[in-house]
Structures are given as C-alpha cells and as structure tokens.
C-alpha positions in Angstrom: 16.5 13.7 -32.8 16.4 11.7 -29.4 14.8 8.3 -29.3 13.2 7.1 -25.9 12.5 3.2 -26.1 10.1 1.3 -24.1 12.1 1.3 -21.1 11.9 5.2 -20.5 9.5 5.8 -17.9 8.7 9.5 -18.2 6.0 11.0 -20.2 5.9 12.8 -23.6 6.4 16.3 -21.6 9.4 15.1 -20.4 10.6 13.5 -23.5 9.6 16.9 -25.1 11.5 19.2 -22.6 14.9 16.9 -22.3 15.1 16.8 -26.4 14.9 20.7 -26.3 16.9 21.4 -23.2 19.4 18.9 -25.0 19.2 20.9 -28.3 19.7 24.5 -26.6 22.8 23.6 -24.8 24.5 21.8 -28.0 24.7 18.0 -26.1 25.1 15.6 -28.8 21.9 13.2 -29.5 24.2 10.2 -29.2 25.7 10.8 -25.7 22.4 13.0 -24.6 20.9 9.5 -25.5 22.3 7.4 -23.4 23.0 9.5 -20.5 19.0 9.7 -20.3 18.9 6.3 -20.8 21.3 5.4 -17.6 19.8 8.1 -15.7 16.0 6.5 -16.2 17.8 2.8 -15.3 19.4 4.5 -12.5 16.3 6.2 -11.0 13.8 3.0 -11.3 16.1 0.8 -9.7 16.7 3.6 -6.5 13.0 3.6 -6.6 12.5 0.0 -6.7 15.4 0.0 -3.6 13.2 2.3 -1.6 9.9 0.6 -2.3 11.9 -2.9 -1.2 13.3 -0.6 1.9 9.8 0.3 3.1 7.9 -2.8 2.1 10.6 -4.3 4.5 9.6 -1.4 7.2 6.2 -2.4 6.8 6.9 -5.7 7.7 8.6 -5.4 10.7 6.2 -2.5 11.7 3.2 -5.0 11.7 5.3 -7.9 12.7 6.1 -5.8 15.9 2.5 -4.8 16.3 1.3 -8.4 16.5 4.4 -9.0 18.6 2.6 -6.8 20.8 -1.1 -7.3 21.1 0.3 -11.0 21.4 -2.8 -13.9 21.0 -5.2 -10.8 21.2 -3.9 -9.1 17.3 -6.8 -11.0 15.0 -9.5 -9.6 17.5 -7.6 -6.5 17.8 -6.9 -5.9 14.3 -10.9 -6.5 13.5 -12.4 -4.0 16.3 -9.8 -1.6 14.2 -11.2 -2.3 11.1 -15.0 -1.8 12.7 -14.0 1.0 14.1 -13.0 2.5 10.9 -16.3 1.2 9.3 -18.1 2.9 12.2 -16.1 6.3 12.3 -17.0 6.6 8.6 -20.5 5.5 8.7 -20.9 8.3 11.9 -19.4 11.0 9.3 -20.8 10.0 6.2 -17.9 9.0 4.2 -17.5 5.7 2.4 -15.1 3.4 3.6 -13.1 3.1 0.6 -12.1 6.5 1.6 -9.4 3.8 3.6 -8.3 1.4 1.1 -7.9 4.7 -2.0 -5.9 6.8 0.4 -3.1 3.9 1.8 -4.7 4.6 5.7 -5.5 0.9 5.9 -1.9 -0.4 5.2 -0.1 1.1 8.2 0.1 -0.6 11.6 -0.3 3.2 13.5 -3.7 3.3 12.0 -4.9 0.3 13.6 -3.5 1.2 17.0 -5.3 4.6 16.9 -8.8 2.9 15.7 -8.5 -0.1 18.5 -7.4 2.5 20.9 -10.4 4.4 19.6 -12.5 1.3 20.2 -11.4 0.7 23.8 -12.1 4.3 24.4 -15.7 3.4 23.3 -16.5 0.3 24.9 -16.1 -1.8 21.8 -15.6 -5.7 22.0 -12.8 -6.6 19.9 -15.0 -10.0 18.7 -18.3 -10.3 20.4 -18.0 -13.9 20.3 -14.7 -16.0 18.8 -15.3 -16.5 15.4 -16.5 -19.3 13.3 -14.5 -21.2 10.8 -15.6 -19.2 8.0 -14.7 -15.8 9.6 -11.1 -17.1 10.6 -10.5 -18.2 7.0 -11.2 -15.1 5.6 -9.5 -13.5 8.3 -6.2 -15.6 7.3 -6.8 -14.9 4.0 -6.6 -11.5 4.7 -3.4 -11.1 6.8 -1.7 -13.2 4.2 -2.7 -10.9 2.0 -1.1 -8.1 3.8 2.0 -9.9 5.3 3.0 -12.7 2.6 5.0 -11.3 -0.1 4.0 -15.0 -2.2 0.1 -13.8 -1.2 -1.1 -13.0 -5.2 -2.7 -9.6 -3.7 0.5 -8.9 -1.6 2.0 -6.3 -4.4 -1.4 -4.6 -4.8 -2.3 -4.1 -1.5 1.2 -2.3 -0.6 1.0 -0.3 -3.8 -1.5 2.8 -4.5 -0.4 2.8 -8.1 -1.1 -0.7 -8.6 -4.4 -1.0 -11.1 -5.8 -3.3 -8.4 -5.2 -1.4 -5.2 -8.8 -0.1 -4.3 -10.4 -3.8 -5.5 -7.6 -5.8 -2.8 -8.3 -3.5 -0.4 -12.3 -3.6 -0.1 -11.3 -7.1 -0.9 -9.5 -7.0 2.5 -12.0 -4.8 4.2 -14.6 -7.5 3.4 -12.1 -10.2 4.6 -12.0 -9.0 7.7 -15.9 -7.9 8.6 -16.0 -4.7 8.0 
C-alpha cells in the first residue's frame, strides 16, 4: 500500500489513481513511493520558481508603468481604479468582480481604465489629495509593490485565503 505524508500536495483522487496505476503495472510500493514523493518535491519547487519568475515580471511591469506616467502614476493609478468603480457601477456588476478575478493586479489594466478615463473627460484627482488620502494611498502601493508589505503575498495570489479581503482592502485604499 502507498503512503502519501503531509508533504504530498495532490488530492485523495490522485492518491487513489497513482496507487492503482502503480499496482496495474507491478511498480514496487517502495520505489513507486519515493518516486511520487521526488516528483511532488520537484513540481512545488518549479511552481514556486514560476510564481517567483512572474511575481518578479510583475514588478518590473509596474515599476516600468510608474517609470512612465512619471510624478503623474498616484493620480493616474486612482482615475484607473474610479474608472473601474464607474464602468462597473454603469453595468451593474460589483466591483469585487476586480479584486476575485486577478484584473486589478496587472499594470495593462490600469493603462486601459486611465486611458478609458482620458477618453471620458475624467480628472485623474479633482483636487491633490489630503494627508489622509495619500496615506492610504501609500499604504496601498506598498501593499502591491513591497514584498515585506504583510498583504504583499495575498494580493499577488488568487489562491491565497485572503485575496478578495486585501484586494477590496486595496480598492478602498485607493478611493474607489
């Protein structure tokens, strides 16, 4: 009988279907084993490489972005996110709708919804903001840019248990 420990990350179907897939070909339990084991260790740690690979995409993706857009990114970055809020409240879906489904996290989005904004007349800030609103603000891009941020692994990751809560969380910080 195969034993999966702690440390195997598939399910029970998959436990199920390796132990009889093992039996029908005649693979001995011991080296079946830990041949699963290695491949499991092998797989989370090439997934862990391309989580690191894209987190590090991410970066430089909105790093280039406020590259870009220069002293005007905050404002920028906020008519985006009241664009969204807008958009959503014009076709009746709730704007969580952003934070479930990852659209908030990429740097494209935010040049289509600012773009979107120009298009419609939209101030970026109305007036510069107060002290309160650029806190929050800052609290939000760290949240998104800072790997030390506590909410910087949640916000990147849809599986995390607290993605949708960081990412109204981050809508909020940021007006919308």
């Amino acid at each position: 009988m195969l034993t999966f420990d702690d440390t195997f990350s598939g399910d029970e179907t998959l436990q199920h279907l390796l132990t009889e897939t093992g039996k029908a070909h005649g693979l001995p339990v011991a080296g079946l084993s830990a041949f699963i084991k290695d491949m499991d260790a092998r797989l989370a740690a090439k997934a862990a490489e391309q989580q690191q690979a894209q987190n590090a995409a991410m970066e430089e993706a909105w790093k280039q972005l406020d590259g870009e857009w220069g002293r005007d990114s905050d404002a920028r970055q906020m008519r985006a996110v009241q664009m969204a809020g807008r958009l959503c409240r014009m076709a009746g879906i709730d704007q969580s709708v952003f934070n479930e489904m990852g659209i908030a996290d990429h740097p494209a989005m935010y040049r289509i919804l600012d773009a979107v904004g120009r298009i419609l007349d939209e101030p970026a800030l109305p007036a510069p903001p107060g002290r309160q609103e650029q806190q929050a603000r800052g609290e939000a891009q760290r949240m998104m840019h800072d790997p030390e941020h506590p909410d910087y692994s949640a916000f990147h990751d849809c599986d995390h248990p607290r993605f949708a809560e960081v990412r109204a969380k981050y809508m909020r910080l940021m007006g919308a």
